[in-house]
Backbone as CSV, one residue per row, in Angstrom:
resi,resn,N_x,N_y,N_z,CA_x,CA_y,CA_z,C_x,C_y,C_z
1,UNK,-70.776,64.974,22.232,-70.322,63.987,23.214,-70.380,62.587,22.653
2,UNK,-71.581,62.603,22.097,-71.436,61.009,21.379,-70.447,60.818,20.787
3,UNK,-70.281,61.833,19.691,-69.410,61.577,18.737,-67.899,61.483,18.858
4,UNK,-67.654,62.169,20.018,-66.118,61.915,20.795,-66.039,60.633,21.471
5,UNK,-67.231,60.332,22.063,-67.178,58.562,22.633,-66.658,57.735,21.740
6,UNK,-67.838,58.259,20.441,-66.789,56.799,19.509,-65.478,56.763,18.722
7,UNK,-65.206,57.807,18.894,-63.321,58.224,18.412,-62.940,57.163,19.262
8,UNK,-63.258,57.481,20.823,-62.351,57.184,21.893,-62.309,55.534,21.896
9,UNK,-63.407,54.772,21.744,-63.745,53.364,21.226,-62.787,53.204,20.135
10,UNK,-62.272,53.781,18.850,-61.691,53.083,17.908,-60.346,53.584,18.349
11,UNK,-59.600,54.187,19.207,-58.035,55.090,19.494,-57.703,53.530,20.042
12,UNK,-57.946,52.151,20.626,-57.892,51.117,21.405,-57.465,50.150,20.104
13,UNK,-58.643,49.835,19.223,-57.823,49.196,18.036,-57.475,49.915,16.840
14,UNK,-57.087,51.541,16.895,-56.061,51.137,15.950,-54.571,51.238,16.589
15,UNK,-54.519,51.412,18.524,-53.175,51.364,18.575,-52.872,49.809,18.101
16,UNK,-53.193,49.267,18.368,-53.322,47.782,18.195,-53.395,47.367,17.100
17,UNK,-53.909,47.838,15.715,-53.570,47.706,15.213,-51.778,48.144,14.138
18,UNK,-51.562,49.346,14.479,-50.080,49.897,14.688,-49.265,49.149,15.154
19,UNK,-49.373,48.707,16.719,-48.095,47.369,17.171,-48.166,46.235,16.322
20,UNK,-48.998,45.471,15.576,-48.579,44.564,15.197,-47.929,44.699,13.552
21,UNK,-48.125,45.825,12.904,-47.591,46.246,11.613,-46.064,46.743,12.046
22,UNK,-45.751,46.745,13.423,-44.298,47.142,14.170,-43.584,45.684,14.074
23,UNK,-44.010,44.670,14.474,-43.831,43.579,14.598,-42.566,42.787,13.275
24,UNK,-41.628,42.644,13.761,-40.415,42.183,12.852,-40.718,40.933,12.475
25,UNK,-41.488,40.044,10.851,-41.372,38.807,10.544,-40.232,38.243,9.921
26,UNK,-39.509,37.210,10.498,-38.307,36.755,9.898,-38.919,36.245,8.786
27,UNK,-37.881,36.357,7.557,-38.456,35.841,6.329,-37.923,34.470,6.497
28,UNK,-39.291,34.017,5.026,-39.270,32.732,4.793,-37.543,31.962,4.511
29,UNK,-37.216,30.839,5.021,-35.728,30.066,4.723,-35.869,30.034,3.319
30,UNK,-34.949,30.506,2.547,-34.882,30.222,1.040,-34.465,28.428,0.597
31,UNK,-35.115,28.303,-0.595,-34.768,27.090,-0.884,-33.393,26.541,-0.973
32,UNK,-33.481,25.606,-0.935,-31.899,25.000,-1.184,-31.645,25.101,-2.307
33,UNK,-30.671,25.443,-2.883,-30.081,25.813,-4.547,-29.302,24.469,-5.001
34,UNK,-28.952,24.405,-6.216,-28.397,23.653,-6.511,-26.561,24.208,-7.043
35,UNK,-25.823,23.793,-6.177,-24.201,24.360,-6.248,-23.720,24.289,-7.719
36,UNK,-23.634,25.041,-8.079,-23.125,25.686,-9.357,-21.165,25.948,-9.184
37,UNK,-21.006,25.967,-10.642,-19.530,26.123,-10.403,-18.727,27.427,-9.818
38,UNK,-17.893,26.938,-8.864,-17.428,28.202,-7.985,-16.892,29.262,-9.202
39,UNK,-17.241,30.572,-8.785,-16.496,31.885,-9.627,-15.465,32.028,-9.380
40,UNK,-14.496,32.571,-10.722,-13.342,32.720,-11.040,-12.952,33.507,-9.509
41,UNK,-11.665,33.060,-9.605,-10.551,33.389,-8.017,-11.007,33.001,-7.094
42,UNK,-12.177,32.180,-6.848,-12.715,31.946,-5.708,-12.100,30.900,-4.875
43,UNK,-11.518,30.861,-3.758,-10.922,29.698,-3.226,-11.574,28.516,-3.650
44,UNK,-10.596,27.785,-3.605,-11.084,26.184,-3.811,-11.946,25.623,-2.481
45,UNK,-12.285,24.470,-3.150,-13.290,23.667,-1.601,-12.519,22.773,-0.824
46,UNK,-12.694,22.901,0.434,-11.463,21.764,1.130,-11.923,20.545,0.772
47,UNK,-10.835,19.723,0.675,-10.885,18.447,0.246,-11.555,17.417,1.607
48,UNK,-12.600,16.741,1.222,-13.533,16.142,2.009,-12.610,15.340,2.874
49,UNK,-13.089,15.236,3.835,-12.052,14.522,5.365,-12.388,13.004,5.357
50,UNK,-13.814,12.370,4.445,-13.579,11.086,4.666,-12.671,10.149,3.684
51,UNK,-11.899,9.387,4.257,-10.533,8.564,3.746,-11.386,7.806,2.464
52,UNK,-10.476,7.193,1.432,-10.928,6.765,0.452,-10.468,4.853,1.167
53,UNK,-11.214,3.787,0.369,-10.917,2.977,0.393,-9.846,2.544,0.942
54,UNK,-8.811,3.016,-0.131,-6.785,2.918,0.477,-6.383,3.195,1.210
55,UNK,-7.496,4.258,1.974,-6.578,5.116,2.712,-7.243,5.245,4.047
56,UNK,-7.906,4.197,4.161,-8.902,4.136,5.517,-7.780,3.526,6.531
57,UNK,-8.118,4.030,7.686,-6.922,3.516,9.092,-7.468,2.318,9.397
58,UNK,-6.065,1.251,9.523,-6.882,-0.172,10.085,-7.428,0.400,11.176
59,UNK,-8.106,-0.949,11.800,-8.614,-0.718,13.610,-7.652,-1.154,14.287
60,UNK,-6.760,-0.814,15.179,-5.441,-1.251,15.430,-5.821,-2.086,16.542
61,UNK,-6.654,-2.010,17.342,-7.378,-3.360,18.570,-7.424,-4.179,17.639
62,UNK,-7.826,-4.368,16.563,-8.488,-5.440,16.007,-7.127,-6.437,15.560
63,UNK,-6.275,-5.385,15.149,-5.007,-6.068,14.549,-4.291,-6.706,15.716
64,UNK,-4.133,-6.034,16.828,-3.670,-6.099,18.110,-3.647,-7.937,18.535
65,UNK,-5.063,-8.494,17.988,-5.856,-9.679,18.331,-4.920,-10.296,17.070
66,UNK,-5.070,-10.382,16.008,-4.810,-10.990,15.010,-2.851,-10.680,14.583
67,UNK,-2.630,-10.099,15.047,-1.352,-10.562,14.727,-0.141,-10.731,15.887
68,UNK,0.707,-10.942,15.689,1.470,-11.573,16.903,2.258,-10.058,17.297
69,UNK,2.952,-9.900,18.034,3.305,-8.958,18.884,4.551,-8.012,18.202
70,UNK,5.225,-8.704,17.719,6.187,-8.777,16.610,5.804,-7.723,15.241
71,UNK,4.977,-8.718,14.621,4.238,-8.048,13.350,3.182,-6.416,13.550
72,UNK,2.908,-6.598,14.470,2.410,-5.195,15.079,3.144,-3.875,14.837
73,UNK,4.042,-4.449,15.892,5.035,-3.189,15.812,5.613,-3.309,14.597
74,UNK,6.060,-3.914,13.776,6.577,-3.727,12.242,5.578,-2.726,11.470
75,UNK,4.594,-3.153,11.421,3.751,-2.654,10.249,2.742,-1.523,10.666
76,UNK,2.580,-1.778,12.314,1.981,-0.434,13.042,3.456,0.583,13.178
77,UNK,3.679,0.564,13.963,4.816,1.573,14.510,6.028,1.630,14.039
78,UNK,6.135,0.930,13.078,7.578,1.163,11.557,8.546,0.236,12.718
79,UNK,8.241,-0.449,13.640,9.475,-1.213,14.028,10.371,-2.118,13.163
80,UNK,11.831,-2.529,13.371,12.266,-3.239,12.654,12.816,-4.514,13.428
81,UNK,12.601,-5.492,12.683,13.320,-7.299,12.961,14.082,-7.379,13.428
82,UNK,14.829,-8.181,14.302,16.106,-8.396,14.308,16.716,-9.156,13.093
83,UNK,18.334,-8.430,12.565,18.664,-9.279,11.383,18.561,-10.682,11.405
84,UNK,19.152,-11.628,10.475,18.806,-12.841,10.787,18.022,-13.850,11.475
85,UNK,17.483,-13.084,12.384,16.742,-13.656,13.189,15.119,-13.448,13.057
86,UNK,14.336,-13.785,11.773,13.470,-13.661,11.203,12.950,-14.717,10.324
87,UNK,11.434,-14.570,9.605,11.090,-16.045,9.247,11.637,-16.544,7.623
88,UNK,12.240,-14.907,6.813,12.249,-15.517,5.696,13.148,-14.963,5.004
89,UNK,14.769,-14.650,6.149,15.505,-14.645,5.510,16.671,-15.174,4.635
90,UNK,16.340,-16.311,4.806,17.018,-17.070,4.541,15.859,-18.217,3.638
91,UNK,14.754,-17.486,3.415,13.923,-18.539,2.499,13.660,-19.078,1.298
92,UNK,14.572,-20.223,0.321,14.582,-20.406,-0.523,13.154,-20.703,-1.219
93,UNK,12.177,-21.081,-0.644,10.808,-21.712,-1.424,10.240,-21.018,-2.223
94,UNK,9.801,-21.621,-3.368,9.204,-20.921,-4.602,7.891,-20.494,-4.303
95,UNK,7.367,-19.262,-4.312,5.917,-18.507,-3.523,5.685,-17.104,-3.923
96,UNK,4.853,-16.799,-3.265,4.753,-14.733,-3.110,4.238,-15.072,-1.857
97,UNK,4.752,-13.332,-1.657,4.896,-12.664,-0.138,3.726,-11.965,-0.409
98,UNK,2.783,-11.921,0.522,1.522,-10.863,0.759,1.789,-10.281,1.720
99,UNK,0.879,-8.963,1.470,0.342,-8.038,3.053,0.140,-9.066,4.142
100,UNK,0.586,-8.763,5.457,0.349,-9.903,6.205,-0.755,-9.153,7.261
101,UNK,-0.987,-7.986,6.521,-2.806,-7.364,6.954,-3.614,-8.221,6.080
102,UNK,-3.804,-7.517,4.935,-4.864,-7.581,3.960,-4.217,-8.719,2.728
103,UNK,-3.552,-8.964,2.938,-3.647,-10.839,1.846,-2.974,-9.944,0.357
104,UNK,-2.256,-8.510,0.850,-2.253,-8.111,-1.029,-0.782,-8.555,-1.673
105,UNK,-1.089,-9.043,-2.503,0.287,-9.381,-2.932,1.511,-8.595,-3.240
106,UNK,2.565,-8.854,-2.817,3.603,-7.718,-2.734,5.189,-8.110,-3.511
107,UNK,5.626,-9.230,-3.045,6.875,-9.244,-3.923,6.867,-11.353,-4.095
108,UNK,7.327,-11.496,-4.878,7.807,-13.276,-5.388,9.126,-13.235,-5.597
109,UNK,9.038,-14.766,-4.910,10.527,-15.680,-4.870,10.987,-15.190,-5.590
110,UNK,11.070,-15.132,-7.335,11.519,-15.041,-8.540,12.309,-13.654,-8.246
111,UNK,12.051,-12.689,-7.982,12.722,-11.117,-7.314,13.632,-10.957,-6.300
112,UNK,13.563,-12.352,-5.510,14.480,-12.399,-4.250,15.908,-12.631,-4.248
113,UNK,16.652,-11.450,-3.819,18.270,-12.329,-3.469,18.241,-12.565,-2.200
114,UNK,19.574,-12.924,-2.203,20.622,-13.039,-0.994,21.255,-11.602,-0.895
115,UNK,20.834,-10.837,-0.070,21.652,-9.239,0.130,22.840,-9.346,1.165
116,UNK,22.681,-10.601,2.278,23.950,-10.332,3.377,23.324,-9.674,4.226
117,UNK,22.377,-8.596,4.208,21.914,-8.370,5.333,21.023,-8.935,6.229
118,UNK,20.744,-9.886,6.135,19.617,-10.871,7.378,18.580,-10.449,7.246
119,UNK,17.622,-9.585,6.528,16.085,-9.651,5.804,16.257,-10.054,4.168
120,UNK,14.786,-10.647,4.119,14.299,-10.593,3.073,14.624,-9.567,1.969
121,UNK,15.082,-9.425,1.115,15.557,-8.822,-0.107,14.864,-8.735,-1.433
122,UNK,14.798,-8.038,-1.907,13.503,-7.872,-3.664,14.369,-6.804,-4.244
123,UNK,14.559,-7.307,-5.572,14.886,-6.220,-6.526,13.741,-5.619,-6.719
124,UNK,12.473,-5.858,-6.848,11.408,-5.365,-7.260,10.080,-5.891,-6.472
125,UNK,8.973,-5.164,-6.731,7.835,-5.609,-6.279,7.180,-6.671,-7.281
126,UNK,5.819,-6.744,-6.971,5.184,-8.195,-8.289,4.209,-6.959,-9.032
127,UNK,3.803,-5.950,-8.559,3.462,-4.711,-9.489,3.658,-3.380,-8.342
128,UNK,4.539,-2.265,-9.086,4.873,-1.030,-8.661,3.978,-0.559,-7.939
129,UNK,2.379,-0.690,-7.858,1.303,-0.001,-7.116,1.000,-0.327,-6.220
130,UNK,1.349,-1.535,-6.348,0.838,-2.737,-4.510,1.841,-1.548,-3.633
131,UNK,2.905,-0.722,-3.931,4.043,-0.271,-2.463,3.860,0.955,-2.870
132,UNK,3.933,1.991,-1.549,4.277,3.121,-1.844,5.510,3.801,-0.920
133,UNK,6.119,4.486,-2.079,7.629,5.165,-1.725,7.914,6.367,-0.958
134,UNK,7.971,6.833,0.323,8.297,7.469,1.127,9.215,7.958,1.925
135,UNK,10.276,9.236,1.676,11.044,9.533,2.376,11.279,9.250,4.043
136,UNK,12.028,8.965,4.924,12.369,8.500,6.412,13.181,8.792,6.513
137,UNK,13.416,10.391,7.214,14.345,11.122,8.350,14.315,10.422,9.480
138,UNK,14.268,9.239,9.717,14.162,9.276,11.781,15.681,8.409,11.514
139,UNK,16.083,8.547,12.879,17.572,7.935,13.340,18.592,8.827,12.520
140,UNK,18.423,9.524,12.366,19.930,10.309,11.992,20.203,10.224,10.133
141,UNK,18.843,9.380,9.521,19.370,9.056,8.333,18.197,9.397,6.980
142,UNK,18.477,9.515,6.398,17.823,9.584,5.300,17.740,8.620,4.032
143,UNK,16.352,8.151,4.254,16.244,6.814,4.124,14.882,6.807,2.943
144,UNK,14.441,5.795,2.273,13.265,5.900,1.088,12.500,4.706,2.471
145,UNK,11.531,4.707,2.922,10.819,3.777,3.666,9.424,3.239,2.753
146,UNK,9.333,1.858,2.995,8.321,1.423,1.510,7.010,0.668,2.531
147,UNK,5.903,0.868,2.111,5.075,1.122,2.992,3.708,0.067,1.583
148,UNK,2.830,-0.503,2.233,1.996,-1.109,1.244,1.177,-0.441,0.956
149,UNK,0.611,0.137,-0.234,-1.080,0.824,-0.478,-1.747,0.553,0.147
150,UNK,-2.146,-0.437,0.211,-3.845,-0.536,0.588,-4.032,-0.673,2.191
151,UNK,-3.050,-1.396,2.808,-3.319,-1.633,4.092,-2.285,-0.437,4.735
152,UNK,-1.464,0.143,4.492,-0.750,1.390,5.091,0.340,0.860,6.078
153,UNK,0.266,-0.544,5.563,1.655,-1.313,6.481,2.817,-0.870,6.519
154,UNK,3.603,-0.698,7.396,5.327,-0.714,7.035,5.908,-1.475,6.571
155,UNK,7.034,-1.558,5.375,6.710,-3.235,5.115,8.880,-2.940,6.005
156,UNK,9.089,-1.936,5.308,11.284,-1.709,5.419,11.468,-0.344,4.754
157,UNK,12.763,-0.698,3.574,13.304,0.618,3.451,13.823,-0.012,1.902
158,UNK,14.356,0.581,0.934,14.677,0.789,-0.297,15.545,1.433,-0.494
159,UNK,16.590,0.804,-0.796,18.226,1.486,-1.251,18.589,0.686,-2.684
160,UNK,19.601,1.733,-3.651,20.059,1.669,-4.063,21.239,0.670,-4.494
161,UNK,21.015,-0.495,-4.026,22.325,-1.372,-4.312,21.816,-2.565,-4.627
162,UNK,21.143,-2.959,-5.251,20.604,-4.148,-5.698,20.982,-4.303,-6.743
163,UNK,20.649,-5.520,-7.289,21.677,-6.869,-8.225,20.721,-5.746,-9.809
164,UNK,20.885,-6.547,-10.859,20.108,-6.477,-12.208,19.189,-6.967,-12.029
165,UNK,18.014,-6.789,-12.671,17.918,-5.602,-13.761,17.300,-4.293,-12.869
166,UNK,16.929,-4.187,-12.198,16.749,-2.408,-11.334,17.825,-2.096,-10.842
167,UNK,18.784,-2.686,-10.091,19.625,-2.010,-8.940,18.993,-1.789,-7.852
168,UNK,18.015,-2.206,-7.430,17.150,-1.415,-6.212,17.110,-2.605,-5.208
169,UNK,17.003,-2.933,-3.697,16.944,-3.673,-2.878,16.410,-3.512,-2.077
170,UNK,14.828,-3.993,-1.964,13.584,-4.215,-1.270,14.389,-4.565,-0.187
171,UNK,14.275,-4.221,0.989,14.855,-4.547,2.220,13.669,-4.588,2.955
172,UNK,13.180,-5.855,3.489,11.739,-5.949,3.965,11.431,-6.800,5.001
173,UNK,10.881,-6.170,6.414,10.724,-7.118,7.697,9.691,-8.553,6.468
174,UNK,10.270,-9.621,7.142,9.276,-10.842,7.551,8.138,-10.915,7.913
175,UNK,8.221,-10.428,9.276,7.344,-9.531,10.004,6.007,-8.884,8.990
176,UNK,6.213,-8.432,8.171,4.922,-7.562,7.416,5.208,-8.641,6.388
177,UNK,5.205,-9.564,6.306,4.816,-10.602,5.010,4.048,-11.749,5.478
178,UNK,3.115,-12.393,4.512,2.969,-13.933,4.954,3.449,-14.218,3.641
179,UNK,3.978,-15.474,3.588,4.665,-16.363,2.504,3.597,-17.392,1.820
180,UNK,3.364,-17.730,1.016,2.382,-18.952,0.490,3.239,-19.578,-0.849
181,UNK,3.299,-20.502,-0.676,4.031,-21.274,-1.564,3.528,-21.853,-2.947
182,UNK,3.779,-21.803,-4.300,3.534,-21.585,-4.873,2.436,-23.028,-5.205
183,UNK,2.701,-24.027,-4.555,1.923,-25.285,-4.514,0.312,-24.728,-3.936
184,UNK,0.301,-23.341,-3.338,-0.369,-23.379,-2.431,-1.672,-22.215,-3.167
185,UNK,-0.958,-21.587,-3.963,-1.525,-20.578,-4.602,-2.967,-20.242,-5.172
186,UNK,-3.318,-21.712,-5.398,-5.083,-21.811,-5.939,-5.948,-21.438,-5.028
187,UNK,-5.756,-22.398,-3.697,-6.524,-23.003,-2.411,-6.543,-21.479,-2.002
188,UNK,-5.292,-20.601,-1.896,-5.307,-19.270,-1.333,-5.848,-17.797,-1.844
189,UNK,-6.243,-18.621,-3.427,-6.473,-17.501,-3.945,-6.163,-16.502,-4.647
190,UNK,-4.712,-16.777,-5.063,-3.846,-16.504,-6.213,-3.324,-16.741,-7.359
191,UNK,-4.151,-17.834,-8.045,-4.192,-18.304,-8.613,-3.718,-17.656,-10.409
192,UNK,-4.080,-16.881,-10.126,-3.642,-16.228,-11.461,-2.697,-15.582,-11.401
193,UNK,-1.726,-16.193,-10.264,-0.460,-15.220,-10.475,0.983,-16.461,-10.573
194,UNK,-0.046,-17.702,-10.790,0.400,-18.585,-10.967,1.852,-18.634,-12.410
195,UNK,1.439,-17.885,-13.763,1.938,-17.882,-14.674,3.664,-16.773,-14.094
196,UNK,3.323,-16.397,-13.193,5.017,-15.744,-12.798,5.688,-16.644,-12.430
197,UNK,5.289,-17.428,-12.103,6.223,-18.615,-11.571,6.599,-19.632,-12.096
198,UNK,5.678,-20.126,-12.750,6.046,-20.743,-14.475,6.804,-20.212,-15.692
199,UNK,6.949,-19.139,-15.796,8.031,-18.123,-16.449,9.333,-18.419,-15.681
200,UNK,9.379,-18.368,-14.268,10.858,-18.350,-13.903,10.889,-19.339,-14.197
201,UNK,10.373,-20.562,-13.922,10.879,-21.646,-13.668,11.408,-22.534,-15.136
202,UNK,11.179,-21.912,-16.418,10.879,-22.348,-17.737,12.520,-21.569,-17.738
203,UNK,12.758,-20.525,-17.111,14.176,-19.934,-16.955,15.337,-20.438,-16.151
204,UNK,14.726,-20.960,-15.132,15.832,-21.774,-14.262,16.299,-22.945,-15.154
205,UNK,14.997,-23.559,-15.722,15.359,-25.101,-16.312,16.073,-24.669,-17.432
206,UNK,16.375,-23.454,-18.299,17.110,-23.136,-19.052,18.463,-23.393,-18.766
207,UNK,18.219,-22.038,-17.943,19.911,-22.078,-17.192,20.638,-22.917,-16.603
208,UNK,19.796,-23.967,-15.895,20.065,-25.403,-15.168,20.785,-26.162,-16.502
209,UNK,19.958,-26.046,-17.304,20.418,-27.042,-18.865,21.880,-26.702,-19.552
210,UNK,22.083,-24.755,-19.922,23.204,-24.648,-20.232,24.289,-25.128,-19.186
211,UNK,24.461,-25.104,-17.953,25.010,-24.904,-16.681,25.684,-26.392,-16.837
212,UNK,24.884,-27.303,-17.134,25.008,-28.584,-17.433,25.440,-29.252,-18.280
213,UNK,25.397,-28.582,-19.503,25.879,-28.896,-20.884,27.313,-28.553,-20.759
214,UNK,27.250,-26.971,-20.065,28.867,-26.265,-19.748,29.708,-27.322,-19.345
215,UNK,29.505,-28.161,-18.028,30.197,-28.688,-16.858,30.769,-30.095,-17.936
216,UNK,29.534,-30.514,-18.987,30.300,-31.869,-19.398,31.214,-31.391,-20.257
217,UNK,31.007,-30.132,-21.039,31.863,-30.118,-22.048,32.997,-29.884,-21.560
218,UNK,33.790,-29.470,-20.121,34.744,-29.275,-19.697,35.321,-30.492,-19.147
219,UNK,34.414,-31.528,-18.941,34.901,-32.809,-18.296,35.351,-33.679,-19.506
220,UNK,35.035,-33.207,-20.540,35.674,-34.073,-22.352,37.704,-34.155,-22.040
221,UNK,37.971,-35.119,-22.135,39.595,-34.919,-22.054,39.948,-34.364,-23.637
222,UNK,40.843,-33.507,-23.581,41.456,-32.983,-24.817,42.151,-34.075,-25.719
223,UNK,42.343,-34.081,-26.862,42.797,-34.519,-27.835,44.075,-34.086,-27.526
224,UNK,44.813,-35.524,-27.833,46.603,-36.088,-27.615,47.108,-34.729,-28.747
225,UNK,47.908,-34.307,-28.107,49.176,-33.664,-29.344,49.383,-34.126,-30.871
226,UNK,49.409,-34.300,-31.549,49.544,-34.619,-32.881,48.617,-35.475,-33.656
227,UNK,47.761,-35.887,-33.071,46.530,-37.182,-33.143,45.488,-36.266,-34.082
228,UNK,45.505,-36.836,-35.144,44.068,-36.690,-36.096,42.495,-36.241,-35.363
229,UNK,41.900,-35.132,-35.417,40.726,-34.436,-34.994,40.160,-35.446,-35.829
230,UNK,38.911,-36.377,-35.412,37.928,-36.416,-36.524,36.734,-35.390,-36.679
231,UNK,36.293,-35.617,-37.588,35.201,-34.506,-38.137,34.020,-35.462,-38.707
């Protein structure tokens, strides 16, 4: 009898001990590894969602405040100018045109014609990277639409019919430009883009000079019929 008592005393802990060797421990979280190069065929990694520098979205409230109502819709919502009826089509002054977001410089006087169409006109930009070139299906047409890097402005559109040496004709709202004149260029901060404009102008005074030389030599009266040339 004793000896069955104390069976019956230990049948209590070892069920007890049994349930807890039942007992499921989640294992320890493994360390964090260090990412090694993905294995052959393995899909690629999606390309990270935050925007780079260039490619960050203005704050469009913010622009909303700072630019006039006009320039908004140009450079936000691809609106376009009315022809002629704009600030710089018809603008002879010697300068560069900036982002009229972000201050980046985009095309100079020196590049500008007269196209006939009532905007601003550029054979070219002041460097190829300041713009970027983008196809535009809307309205029925198929169109190259030119848009600024850094600020993601609209600036117009880019066709094929421009003067020498590209052929190409920056067709560009007002609207997405500010103008600074080349007097103005230090104070603003452009200063080193000063030497483009001193190049043309070392070219105008050229051409001004032959242009001039041309006009007198045609105003010389000719030598009489039979009269001795001196030499």
């Amino acid at each position: 009898m004793a000896k069955n008592t104390q069976i019956r005393r230990f049948i209590p802990l070892v069920l007890s001990l049994c349930a807890q060797s039942l007992i499921e421990v989640p294992p320890a979280a493994p360390a964090a590894e260090k990412a090694g190069p993905a294995p052959a065929g393995a899909p690629a990694p999606a390309p990270s969602s935050t925007p780079t520098s260039a490619q960050k979205s203005v704050n469009k409230e913010e622009l909303r405040k700072k630019l006039t109502p006009t320039q908004y819709e140009v450079t936000c919502n691809a609106a376009t100018e009315p022809a002629f009826r704009n600030a710089y089509w018809d603008n002879h002054a010697v300068g560069l045109y900036v982002d009229v977001i972000d201050g980046e410089p985009l095309f100079a006087s020196n590049h500008k014609f007269d196209s006939g169409s009532g905007w601003p006109s550029f054979f070219q930009p002041v460097t190829k990277g300041s713009i970027v070139e983008k196809e535009d299906r809307t309205h029925n047409m198929v169109r190259i639409e030119v848009i600024s890097t850094k600020s993601g402005a609209h600036l117009g559109h880019l066709f094929p019919d421009g003067p020498r040496p590209t052929g190409m004709r920056y067709c560009i709202n007002s609207a997405s430009l500010r103008f600074i004149p080349v007097t103005d260029l230090d104070k603003e901060g452009y200063g080193k883009l000063r030497p483009l404009f001193q190049e043309a102008a070392g070219a105008a005074k050229e051409a001004a000079g032959a242009a001039k030389e041309a006009a007198g030599a045609a105003k010389e009266p000719a030598p009489k019929a039979g009269s001795a040339v001196q030499k």
